[in-house]
Backbone as JSON Lines, residues from 0, in Angstrom:
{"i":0,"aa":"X","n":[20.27,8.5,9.39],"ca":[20.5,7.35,8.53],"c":[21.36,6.34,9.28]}
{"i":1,"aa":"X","n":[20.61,5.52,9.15],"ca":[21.68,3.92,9.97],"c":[22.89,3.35,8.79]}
{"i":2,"aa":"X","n":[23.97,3.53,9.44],"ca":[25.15,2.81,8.61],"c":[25.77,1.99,8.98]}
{"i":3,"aa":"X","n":[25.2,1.59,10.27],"ca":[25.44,0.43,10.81],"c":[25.05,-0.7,10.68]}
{"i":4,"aa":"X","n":[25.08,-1.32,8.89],"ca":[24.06,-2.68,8.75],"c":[25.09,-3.45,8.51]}
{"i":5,"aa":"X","n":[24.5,-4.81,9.28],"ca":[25.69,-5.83,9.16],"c":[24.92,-6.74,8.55]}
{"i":6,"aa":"X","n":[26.06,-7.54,7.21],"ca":[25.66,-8.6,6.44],"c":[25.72,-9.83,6.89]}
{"i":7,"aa":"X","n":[25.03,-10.61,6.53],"ca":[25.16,-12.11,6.45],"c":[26.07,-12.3,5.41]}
{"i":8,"aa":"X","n":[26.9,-13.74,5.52],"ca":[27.56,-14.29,5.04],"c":[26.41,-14.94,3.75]}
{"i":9,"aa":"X","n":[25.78,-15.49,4.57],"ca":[25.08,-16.36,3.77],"c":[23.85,-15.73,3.0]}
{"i":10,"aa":"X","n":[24.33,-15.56,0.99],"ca":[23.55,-14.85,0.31],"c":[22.61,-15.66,-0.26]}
{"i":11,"aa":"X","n":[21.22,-14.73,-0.5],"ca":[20.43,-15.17,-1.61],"c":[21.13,-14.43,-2.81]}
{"i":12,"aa":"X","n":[19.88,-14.91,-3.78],"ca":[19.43,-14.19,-4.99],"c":[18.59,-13.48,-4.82]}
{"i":13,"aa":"X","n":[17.57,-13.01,-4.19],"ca":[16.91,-11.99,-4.05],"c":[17.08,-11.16,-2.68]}
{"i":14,"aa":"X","n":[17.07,-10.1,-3.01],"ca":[17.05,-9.34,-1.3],"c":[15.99,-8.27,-1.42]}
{"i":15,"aa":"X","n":[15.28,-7.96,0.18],"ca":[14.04,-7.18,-0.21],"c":[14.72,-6.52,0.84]}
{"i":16,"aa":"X","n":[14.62,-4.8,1.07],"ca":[15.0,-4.32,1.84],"c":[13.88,-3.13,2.25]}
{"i":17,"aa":"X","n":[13.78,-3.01,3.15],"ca":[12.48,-2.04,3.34],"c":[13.13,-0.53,3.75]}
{"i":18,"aa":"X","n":[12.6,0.37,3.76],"ca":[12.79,1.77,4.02],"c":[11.71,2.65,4.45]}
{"i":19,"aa":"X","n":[12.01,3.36,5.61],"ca":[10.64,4.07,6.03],"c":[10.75,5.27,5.07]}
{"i":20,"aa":"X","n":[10.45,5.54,4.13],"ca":[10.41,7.03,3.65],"c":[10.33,8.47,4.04]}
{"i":21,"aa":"X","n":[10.83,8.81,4.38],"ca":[10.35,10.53,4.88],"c":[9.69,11.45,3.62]}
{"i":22,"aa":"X","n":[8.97,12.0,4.82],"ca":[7.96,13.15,3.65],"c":[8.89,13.98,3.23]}
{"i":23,"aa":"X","n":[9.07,14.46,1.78],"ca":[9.65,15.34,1.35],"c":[11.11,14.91,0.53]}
{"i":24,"aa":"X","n":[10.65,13.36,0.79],"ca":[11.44,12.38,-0.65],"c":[11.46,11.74,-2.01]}
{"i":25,"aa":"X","n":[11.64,11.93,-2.86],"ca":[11.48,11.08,-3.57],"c":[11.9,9.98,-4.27]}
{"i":26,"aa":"X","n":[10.9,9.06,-5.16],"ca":[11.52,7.38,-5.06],"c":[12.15,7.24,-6.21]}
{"i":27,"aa":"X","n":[12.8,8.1,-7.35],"ca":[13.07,8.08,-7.95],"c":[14.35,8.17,-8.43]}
{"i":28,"aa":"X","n":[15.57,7.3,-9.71],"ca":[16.93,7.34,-9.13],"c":[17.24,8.77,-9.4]}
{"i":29,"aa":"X","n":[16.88,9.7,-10.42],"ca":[17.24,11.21,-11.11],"c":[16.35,11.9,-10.45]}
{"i":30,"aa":"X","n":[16.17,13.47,-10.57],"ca":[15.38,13.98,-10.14],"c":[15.87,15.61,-10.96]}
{"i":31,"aa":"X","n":[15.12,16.2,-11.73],"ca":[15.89,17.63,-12.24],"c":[15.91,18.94,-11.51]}
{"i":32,"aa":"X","n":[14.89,18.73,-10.24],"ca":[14.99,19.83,-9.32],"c":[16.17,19.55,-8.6]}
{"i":33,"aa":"X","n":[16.98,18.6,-8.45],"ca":[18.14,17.86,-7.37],"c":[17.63,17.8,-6.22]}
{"i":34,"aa":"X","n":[16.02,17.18,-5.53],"ca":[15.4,17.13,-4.46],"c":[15.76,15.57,-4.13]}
{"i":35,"aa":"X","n":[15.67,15.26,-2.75],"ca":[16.47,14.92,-1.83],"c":[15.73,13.11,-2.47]}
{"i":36,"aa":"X","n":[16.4,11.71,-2.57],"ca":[15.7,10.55,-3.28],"c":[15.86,9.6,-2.27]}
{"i":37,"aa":"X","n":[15.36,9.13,-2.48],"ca":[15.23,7.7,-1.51],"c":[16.57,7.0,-1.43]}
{"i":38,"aa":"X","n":[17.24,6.53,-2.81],"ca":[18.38,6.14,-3.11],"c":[19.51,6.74,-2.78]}
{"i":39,"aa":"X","n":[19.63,8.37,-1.67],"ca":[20.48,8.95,-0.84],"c":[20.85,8.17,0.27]}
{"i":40,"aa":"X","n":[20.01,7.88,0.61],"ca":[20.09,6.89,1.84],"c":[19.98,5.86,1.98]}
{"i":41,"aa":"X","n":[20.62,5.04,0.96],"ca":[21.19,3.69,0.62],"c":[22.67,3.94,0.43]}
{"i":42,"aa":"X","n":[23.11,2.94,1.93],"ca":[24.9,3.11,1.39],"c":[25.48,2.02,0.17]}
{"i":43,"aa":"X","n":[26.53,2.86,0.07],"ca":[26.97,2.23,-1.45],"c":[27.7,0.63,-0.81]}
{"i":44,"aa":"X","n":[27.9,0.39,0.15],"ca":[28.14,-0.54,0.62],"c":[26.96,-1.22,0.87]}
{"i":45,"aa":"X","n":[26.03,-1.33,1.3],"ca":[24.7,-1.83,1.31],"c":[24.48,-2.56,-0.86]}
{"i":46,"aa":"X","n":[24.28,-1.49,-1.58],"ca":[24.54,-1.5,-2.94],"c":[25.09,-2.76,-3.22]}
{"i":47,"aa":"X","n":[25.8,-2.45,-3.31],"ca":[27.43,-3.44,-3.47],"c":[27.03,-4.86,-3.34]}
{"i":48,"aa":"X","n":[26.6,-4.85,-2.41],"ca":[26.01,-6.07,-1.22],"c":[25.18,-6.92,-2.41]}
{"i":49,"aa":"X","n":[23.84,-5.52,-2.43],"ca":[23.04,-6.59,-3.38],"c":[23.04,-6.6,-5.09]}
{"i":50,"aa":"X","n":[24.51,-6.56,-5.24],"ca":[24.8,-6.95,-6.4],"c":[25.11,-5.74,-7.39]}
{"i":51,"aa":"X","n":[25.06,-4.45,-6.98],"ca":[25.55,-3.33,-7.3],"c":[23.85,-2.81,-8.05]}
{"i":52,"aa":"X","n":[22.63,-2.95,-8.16],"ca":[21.74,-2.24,-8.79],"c":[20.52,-2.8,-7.66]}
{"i":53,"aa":"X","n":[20.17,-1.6,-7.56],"ca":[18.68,-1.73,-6.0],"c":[17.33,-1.15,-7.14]}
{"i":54,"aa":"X","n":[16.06,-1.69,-6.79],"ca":[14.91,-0.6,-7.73],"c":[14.14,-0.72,-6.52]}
{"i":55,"aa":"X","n":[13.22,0.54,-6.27],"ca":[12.23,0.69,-5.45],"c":[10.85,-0.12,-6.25]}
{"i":56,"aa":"X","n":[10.06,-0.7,-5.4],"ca":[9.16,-1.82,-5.31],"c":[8.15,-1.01,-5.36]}
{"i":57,"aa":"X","n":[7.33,-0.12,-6.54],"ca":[6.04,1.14,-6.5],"c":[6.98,2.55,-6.22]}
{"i":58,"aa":"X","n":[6.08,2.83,-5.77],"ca":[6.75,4.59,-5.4],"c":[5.49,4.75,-4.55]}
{"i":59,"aa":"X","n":[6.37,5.67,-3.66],"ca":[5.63,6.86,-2.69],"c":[5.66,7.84,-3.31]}
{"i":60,"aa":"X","n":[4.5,9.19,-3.54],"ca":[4.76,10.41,-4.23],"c":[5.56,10.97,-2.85]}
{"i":61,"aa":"X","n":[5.86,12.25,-3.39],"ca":[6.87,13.35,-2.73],"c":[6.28,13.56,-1.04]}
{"i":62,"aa":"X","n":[4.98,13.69,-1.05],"ca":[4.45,13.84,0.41],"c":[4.05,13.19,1.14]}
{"i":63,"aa":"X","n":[4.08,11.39,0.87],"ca":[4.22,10.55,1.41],"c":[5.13,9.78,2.09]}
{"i":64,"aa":"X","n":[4.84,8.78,3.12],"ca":[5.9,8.69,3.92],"c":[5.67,7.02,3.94]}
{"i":65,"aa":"X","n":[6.54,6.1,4.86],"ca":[6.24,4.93,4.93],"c":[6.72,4.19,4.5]}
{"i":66,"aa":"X","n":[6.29,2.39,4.46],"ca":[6.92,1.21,4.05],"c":[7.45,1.65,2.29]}
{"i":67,"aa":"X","n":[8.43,1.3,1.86],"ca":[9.1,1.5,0.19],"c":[9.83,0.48,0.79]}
{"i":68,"aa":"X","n":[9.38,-0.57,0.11],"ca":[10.08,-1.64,-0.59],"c":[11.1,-1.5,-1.85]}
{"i":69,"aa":"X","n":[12.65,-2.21,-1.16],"ca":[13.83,-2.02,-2.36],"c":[13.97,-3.21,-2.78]}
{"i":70,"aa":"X","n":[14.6,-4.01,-4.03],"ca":[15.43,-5.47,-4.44],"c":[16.12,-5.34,-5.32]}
{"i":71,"aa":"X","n":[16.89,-6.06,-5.38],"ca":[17.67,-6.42,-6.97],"c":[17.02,-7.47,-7.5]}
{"i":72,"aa":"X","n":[15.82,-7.77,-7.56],"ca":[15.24,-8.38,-8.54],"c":[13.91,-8.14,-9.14]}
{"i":73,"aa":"X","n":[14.44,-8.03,-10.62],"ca":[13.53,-6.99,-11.19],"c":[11.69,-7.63,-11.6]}
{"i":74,"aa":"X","n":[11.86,-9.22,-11.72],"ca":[10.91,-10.05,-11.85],"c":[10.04,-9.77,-10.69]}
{"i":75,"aa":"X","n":[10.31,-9.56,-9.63],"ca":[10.04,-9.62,-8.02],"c":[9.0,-8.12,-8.52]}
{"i":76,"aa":"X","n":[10.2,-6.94,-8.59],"ca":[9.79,-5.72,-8.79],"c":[8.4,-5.26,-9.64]}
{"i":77,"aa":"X","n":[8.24,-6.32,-10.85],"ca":[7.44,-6.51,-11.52],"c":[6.25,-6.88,-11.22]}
{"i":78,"aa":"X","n":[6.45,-8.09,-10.44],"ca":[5.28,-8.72,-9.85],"c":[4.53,-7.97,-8.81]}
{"i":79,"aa":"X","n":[5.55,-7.78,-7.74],"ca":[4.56,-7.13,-6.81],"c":[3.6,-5.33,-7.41]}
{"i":80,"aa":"X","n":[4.7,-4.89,-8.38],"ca":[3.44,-4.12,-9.03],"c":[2.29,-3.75,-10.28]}
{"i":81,"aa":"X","n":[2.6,-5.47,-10.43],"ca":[1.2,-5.64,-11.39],"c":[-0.14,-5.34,-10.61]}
{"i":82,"aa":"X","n":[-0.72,-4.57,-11.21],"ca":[-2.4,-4.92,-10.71],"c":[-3.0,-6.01,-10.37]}
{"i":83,"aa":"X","n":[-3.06,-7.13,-11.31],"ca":[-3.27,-8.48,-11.29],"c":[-2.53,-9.63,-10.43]}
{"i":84,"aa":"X","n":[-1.53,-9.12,-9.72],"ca":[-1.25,-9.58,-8.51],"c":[-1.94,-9.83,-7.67]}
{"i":85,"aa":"X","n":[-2.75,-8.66,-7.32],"ca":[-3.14,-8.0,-6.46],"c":[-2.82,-8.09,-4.46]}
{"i":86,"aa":"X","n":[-1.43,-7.82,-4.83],"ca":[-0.9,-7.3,-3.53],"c":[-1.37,-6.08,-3.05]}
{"i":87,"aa":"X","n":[-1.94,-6.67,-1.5],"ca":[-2.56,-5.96,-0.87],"c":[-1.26,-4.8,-0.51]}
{"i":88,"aa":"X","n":[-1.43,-3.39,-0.22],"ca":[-1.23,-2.6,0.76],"c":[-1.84,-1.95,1.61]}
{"i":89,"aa":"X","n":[-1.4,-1.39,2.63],"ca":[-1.97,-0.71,3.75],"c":[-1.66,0.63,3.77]}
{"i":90,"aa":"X","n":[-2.78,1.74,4.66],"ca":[-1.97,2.93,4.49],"c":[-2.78,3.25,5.71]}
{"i":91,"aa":"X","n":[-2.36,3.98,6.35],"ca":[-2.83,5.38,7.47],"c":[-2.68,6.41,7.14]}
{"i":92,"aa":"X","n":[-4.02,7.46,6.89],"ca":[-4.4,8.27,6.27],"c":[-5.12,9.23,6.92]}
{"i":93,"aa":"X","n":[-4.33,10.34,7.17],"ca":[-5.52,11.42,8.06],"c":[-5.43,12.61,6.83]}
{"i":94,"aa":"X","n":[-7.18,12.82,6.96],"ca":[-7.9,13.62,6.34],"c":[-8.18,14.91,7.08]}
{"i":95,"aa":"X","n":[-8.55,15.85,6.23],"ca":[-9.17,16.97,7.08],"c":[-10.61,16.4,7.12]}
{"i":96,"aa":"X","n":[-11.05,17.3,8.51],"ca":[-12.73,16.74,8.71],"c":[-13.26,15.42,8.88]}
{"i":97,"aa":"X","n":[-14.49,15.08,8.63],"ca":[-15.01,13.69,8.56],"c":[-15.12,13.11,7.33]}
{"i":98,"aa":"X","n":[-15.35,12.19,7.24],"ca":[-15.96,10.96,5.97],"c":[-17.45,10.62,6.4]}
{"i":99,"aa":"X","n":[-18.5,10.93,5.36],"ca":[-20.12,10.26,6.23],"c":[-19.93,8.62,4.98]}
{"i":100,"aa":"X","n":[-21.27,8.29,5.66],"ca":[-21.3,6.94,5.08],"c":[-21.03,7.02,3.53]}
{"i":101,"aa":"X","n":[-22.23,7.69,3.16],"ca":[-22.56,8.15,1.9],"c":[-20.88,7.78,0.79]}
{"i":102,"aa":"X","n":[-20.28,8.61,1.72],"ca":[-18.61,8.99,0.77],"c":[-18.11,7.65,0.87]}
{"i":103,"aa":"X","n":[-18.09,7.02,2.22],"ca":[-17.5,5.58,2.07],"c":[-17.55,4.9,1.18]}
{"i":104,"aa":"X","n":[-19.44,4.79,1.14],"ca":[-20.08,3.97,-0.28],"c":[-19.39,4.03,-1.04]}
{"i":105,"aa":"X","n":[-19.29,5.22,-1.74],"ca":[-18.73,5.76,-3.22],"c":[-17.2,5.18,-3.56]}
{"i":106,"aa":"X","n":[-16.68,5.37,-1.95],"ca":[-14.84,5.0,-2.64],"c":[-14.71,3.93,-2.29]}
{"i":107,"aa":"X","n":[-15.74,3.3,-1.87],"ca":[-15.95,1.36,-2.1],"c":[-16.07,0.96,-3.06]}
{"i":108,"aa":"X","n":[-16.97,1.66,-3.63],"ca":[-17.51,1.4,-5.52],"c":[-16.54,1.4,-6.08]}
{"i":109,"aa":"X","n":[-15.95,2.89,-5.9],"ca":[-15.05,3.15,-6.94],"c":[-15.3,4.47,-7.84]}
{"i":110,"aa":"X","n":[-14.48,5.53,-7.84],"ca":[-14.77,6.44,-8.52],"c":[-13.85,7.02,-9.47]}
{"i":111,"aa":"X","n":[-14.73,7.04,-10.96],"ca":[-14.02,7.29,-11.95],"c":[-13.46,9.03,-12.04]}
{"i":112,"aa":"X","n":[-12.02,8.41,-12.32],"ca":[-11.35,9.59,-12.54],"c":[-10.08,9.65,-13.62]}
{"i":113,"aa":"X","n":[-10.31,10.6,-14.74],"ca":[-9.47,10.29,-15.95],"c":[-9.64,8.89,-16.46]}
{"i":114,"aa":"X","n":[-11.02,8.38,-16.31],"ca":[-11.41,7.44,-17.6],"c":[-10.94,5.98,-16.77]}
{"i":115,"aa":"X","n":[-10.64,6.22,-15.41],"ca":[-9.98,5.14,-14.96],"c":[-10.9,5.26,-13.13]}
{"i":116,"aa":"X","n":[-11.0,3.7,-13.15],"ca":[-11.67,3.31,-11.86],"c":[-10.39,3.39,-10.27]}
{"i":117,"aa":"X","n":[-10.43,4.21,-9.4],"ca":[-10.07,4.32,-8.33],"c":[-11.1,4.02,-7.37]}
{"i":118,"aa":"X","n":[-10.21,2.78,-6.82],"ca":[-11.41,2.34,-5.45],"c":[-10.44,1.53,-4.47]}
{"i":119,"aa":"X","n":[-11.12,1.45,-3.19],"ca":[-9.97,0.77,-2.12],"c":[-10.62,-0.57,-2.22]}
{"i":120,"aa":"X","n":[-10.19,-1.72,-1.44],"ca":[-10.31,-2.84,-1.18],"c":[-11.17,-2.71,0.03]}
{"i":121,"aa":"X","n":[-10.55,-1.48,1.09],"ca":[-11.32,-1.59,2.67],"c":[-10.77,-0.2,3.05]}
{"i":122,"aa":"X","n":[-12.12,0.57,3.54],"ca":[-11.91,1.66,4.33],"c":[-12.06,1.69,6.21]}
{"i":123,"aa":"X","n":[-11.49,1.5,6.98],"ca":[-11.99,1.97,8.0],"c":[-11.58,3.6,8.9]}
{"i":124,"aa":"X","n":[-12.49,3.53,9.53],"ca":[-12.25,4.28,10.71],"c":[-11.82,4.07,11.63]}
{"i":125,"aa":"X","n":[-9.62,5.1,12.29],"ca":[-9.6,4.74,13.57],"c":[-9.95,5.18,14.39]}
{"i":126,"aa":"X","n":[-9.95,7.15,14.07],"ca":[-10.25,8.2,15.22],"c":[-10.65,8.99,14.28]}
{"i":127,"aa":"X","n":[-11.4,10.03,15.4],"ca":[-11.61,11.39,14.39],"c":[-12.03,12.24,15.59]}
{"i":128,"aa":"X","n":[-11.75,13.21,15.31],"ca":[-12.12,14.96,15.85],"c":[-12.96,15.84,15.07]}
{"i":129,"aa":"X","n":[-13.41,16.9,15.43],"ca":[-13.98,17.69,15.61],"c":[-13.33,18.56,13.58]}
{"i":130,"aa":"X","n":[-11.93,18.24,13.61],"ca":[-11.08,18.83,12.87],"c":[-10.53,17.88,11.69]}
{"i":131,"aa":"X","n":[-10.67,16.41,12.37],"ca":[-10.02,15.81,11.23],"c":[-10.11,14.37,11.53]}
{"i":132,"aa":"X","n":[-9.78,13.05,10.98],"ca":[-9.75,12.0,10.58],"c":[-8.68,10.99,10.35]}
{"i":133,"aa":"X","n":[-8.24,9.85,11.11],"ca":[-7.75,8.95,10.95],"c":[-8.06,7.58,10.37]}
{"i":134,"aa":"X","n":[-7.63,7.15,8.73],"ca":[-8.66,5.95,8.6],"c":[-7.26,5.15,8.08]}
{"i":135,"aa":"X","n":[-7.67,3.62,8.05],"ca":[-7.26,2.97,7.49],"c":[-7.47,2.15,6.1]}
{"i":136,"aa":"X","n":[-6.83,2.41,5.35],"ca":[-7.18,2.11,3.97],"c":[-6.22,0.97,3.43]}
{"i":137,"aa":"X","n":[-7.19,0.22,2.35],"ca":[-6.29,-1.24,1.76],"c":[-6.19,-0.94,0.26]}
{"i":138,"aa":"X","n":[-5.55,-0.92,-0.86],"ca":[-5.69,-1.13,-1.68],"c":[-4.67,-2.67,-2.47]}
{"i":139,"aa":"X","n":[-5.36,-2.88,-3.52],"ca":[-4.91,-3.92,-4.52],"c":[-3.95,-3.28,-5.28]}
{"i":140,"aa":"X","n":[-4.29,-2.32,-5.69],"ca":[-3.24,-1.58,-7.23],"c":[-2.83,-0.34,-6.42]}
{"i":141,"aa":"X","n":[-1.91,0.04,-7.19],"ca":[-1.23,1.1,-6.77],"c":[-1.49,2.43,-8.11]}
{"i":142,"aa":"X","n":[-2.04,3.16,-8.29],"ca":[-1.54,4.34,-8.94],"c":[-1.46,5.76,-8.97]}
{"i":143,"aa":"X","n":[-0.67,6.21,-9.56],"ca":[-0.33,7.68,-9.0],"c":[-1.25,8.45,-8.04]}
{"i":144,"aa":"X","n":[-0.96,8.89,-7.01],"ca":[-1.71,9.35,-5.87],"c":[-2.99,8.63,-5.8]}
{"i":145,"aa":"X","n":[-3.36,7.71,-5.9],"ca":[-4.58,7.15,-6.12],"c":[-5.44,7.68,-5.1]}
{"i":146,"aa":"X","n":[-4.67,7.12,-3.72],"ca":[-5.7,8.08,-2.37],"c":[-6.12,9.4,-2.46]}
{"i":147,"aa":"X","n":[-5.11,10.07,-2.71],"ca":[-5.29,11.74,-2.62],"c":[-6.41,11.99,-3.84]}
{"i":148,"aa":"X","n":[-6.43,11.32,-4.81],"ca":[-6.99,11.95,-6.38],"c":[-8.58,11.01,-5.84]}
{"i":149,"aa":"X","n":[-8.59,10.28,-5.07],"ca":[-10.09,10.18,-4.36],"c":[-10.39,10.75,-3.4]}
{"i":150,"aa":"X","n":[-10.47,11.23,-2.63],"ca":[-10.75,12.13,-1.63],"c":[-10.93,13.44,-2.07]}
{"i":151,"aa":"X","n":[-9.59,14.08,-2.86],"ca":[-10.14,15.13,-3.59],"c":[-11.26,15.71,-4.42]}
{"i":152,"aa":"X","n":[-12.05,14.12,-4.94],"ca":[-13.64,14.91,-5.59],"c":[-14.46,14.78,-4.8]}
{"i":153,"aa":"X","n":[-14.06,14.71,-3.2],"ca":[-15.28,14.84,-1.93],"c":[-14.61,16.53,-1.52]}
{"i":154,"aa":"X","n":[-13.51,16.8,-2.24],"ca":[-12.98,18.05,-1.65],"c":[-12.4,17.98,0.09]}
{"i":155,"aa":"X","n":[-12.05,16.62,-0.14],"ca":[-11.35,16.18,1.31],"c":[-9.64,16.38,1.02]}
{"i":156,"aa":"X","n":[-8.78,16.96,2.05],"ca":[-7.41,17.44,2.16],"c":[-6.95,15.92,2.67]}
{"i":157,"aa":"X","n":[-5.89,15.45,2.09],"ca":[-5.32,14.38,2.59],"c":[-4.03,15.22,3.17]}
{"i":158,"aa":"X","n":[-3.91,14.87,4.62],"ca":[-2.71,16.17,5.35],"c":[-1.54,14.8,5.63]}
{"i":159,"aa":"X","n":[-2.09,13.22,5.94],"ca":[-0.97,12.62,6.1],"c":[-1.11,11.52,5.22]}
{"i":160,"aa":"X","n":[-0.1,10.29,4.6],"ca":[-0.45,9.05,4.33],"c":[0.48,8.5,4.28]}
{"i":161,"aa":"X","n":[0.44,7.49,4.67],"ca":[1.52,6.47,5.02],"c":[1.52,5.26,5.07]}
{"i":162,"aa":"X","n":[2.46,4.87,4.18],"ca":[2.19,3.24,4.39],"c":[2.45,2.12,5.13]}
{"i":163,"aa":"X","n":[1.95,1.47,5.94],"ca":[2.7,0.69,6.42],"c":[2.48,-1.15,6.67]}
{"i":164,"aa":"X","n":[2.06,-1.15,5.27],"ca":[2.4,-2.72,4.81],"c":[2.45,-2.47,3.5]}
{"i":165,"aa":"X","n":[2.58,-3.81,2.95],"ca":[2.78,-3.86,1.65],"c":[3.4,-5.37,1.3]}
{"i":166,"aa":"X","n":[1.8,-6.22,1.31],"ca":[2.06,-7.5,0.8],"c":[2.73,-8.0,2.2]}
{"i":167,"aa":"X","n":[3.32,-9.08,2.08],"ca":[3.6,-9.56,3.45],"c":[4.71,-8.61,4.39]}
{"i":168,"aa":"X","n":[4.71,-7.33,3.84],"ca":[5.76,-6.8,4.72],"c":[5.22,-5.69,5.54]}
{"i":169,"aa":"X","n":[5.61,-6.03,6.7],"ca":[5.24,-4.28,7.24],"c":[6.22,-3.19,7.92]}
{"i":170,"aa":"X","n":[5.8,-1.81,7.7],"ca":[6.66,-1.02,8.48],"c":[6.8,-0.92,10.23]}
{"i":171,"aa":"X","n":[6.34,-1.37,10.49],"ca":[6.5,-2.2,12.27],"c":[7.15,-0.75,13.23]}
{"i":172,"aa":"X","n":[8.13,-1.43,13.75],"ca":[9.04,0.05,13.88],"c":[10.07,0.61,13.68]}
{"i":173,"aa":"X","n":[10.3,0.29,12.18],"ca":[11.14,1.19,11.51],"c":[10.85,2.42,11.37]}
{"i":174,"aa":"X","n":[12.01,3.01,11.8],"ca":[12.1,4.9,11.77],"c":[12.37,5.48,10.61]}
{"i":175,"aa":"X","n":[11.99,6.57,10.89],"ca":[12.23,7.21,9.68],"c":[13.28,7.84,8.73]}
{"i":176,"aa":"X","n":[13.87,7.41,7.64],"ca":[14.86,7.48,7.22],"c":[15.41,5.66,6.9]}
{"i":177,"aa":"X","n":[15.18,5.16,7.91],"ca":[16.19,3.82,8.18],"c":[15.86,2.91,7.17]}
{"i":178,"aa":"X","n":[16.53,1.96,7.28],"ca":[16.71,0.88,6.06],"c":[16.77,-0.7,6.91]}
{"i":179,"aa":"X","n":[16.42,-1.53,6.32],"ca":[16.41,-2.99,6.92],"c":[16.22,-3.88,5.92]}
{"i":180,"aa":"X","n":[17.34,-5.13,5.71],"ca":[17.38,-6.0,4.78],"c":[16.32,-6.82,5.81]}
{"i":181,"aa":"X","n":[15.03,-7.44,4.63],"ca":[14.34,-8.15,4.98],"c":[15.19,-10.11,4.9]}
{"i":182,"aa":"X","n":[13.88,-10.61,5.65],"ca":[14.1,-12.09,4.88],"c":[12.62,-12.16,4.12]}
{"i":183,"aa":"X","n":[13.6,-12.65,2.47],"ca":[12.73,-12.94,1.65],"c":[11.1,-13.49,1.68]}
{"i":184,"aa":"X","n":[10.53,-13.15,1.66],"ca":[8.92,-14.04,1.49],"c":[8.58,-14.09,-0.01]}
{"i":185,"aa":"X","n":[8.64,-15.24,-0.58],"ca":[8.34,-15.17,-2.0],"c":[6.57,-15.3,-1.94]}
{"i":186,"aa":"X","n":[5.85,-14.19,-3.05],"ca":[4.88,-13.97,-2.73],"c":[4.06,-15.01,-3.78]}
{"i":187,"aa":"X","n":[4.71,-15.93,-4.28],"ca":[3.77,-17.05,-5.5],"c":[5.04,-18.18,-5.42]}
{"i":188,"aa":"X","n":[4.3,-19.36,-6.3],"ca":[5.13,-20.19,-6.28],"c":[6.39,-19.92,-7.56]}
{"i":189,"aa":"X","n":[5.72,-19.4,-8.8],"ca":[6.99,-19.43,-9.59],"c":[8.39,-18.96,-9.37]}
{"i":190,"aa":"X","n":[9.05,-19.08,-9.45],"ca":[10.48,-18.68,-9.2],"c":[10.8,-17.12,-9.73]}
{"i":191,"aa":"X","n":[11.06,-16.04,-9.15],"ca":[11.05,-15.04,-9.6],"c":[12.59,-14.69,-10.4]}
């Protein structure tokens, strides 16, 4: 964990702070198992900073890793996870095995699951083996495991996923664990 962040003098009203997530975190402020949160590794001096209350921007589930967007502004927080936004994210995603066309089709379309449409924006292919699969995936909306709960009715293992954009931000090379106050990009004209 970096505790070495130095402030600017000169504040906004909004601050976006990014965080690479580690697998085996979660984005949530409570937790009743007492498993390890994202909000551990935010110093209370960092906190303080942006006004004493931070909210994570979506959630990563527990076995995901990657860009998590933080702010103190909850309008912001809102926006970027409406559906109807439709802020793009990015993810890198290795599968067990291959993907044939056929399956692409389908999670282009969109496939219903629990009464509700799961589909990406853009699938590609970066690499693949003999054993397994590297693709890159876009989506508009975000919901609960959305990737994993598609792949799973091809009976495909999602072993990694990770995000690393999200709307104009990306995880670049931020490490894992670390934290970085962005500069703002307001993503519409209204005033958040």
């Amino acid at each position: 964990m970096n505790n070495n962040i130095q402030f600017n003098k000169d504040r906004t009203k909004t601050f976006i702070v990014a965080f690479n997530k580690p697998k085996g975190v979660i984005s949530t402020h409570k937790d009743e198992k007492d498993r390890v949160k994202v909000y551990d590794f935010i110093p209370n001096k960092l906190v303080k900073y942006l006004g004493g209350k931070i909210h994570s921007i979506g959630r990563l589930d527990y076995n995901s890793q990657g860009l998590l967007l933080l702010t103190n502004n909850t309008k912001l927080k809102s926006y970027y996870e409406n559906p109807q936004s439709g802020i793009i994210r990015i993810y890198r995603v290795k599968i067990q095995g291959l993907i044939d066309s056929n399956q692409k089709k389908r999670i282009l379309e969109g496939i219903k699951i629990n009464n509700r449409i799961h589909d990406v924006k853009s699938l590609q292919l970066i690499s693949n083996t003999k054993t397994y699969s590297w693709l890159k995936i876009s989506l508009d909306k975000g919901m609960n495991q959305h990737i994993r709960k598609i792949f799973s009715k091809f009976n495909i293992s999602v072993n990694k996923l990770i995000r690393i954009q999200y709307g104009p931000y990306k995880l670049a090379n931020l490490k894992s664990g670390e934290i970085k106050i962005l500069s703002y990009k307001k993503p519409f004209k209204k005033e958040c």
